[in-house]
N, C-alpha and C positions, 0 to 999 in steps of 0.2 A: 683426379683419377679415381674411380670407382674402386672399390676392393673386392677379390673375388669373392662370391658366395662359398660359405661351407657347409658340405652338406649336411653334417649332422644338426647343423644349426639352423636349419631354415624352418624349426616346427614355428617359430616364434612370429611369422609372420601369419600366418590362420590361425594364433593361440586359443580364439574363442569357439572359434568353429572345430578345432581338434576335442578341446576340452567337449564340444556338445554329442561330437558324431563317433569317436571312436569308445571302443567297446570298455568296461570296466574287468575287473577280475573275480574268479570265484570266492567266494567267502567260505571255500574246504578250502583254494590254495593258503589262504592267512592262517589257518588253522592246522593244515600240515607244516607249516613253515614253523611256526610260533610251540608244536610238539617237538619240534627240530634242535631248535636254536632260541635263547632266550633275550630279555630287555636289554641294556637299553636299542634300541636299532638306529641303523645309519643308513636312509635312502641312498640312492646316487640316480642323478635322472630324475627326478621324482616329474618331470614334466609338470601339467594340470592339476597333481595332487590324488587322481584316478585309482592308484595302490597305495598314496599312502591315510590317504580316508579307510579305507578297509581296512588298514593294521591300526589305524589309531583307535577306532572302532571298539579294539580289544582293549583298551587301555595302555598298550606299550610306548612309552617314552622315545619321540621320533626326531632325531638331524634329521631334515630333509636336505638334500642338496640341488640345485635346480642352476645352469648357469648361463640359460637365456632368460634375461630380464621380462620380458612379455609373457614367459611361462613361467616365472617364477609368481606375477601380479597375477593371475590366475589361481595359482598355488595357494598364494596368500590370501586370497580372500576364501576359497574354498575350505580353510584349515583357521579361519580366523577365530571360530568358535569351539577350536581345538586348544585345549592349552598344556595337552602333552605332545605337541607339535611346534619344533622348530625348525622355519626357513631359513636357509642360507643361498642367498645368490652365487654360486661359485662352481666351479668346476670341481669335480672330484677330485683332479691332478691336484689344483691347487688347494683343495682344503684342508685344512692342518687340525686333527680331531685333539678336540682336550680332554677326552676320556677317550678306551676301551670301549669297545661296542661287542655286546653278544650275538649279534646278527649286523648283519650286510646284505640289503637285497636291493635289487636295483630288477625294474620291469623296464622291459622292450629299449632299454639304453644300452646295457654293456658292450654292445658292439661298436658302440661312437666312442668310448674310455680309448685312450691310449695304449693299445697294443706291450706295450715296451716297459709300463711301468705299472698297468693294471693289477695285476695280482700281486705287486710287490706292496702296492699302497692300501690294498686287501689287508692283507696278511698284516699291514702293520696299524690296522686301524682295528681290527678283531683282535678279543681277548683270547689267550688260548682255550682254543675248544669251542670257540664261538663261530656260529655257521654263517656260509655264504649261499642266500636265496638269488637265483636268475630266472625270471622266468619270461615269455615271450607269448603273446596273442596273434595266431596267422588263421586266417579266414579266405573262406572261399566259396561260390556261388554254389549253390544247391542243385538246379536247375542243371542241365547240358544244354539247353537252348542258351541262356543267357552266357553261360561257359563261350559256345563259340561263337556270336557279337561280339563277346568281351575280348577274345583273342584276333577276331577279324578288324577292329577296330584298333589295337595296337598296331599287327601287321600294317597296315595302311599309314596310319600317324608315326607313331613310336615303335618300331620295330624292336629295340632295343629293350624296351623293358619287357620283360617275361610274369604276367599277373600272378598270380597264386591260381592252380587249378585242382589242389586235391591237400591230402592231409601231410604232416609232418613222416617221413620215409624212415628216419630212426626208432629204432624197436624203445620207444617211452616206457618206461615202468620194468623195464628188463635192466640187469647186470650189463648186457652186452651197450645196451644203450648207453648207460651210467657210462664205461670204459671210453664209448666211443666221442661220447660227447667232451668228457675229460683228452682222450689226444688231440679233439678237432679244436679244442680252446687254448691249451697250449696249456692247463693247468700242471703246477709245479706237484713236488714231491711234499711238501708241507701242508698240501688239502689229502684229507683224503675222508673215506667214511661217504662216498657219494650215494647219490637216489637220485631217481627223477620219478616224475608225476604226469599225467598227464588230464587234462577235465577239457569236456566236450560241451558244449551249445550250442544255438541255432537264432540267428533275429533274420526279423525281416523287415526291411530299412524302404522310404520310398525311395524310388530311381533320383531322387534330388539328392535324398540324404548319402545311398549310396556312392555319387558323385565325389559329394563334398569328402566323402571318408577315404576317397581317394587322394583329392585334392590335399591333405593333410599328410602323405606320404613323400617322404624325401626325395622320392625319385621322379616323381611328378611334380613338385614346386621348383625344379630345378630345369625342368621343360623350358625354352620358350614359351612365351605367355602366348605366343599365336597357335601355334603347335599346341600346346597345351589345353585352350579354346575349342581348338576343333576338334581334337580328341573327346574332350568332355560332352560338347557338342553332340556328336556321333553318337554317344553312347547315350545321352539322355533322350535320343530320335528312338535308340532302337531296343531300349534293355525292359521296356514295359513298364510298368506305371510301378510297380515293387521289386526287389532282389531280397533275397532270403541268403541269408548267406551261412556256411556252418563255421564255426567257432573252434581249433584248438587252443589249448593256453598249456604250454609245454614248460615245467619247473627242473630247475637242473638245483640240487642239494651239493653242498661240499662242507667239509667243516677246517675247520686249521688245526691242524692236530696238533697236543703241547709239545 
């Protein structure tokens, strides 16, 4: 009998194609982060290696944690020529740190961390005073032509999934944001000192590679493969030979206060 798939776990079947088509981070976010919060650092998620090449970059001593196997053999060779980078195949749940870490950042994962025990395993993997980077890349087409293909071809296929049509609605870079982001996370009374960030981009992808950078999202590897086919299908008939798409990458700051 088959085991059911999970969703946060299915990057690991397009690990190479993820690793080629989705987008990297800015090199102000490592550099806001790293004014922040300091060495040694403790990825979580570290997927393909994508953030954690850009922090190692700066010289800080990096756990990475990665705990699908096919994204971790990605990781690892990417970081092979890193030697203040360590991989661990594991889940953050269960990794068990044998130092303090002055930072904890985790890109475009913390939402697959286990709800229940995420900030408790935070908290006790940072040294006092030691911050916690989240940051997240959401993208969306440029164009309104291609915008509504893109949504007329879910309606018909996938109704259910709702694309990305505009930018992050939370006031980034605002106090109000900082608060609001901290209720919608459920963070405890032992983070505090928050910031968010937020940095803007623009690529423009061919209609294949835009596909493929689809194909790499949880909610489309989880399709039926036929369903999924014809979706993609549709959209490489009708979305024009490029998509430009615009780039936020939204940083949420907290620190563990002593």
């Amino acid at each position: 009998m088959t085991s059911p798939r999970i969703q946060g776990r299915v990057f690991g079947e397009v690990a190479d194609e993820y690793d080629r088509v989705r987008p990297g981070y800015p090199a102000q976010l490592a550099a806001d982060v790293l004014a922040y919060a300091g060495a040694p650092a403790l990825e979580v998620g570290a997927g393909t290696g994508k953030a954690t090449e850009l922090f190692a970059a700066s010289g800080v001593d990096i756990v990475a944690t990665e705990p699908d196997p096919a994204m971790a053999a990605v990781l690892a060779r990417r970081s092979a020529g890193l030697p203040n980078v360590t991989v661990t195949v594991s889940t953050f749940e269960e990794y068990v740190p044998e130092r303090a870490f002055g930072l904890l950042y985790c890109a475009q994962a913390w939402h697959w961390v286990d709800k229940e025990v995420r900030w408790r395993r935070a908290a006790a993997a940072l040294a006092p005073g030691g911050g916690l980077a989240l940051f997240w890349n959401i993208d969306w087409p440029a164009d309104d032509g291609v915008t509504a293909r893109l949504l007329a071809a879910h309606e018909r296929f996938a109704p259910h999934i709702r694309p990305n049509t505009g930018p992050i609605a939370r006031p980034i870079g605002e106090e109000a944001g900082a608060r609001e982001w901290a209720a919608e996370m459920g963070l405890p009374p032992e983070f505090g000192d928050l910031g968010t960030r937020l940095y803007r981009s623009e690529r423009t992808l061919p209609v294949a590679d835009y596909v493929t950078l689809l194909s790499t999202q949880s909610s489309y590897r989880i399709l039926d493969e036929d369903v999924r086919e014809r979706l993609f299908g549709t959209l490489l008939d009708t979305l024009g030979a490029h998509v430009t798409v615009n780039v936020e990458t939204a940083l949420y700051l907290a620190r563990h206060l002593p």
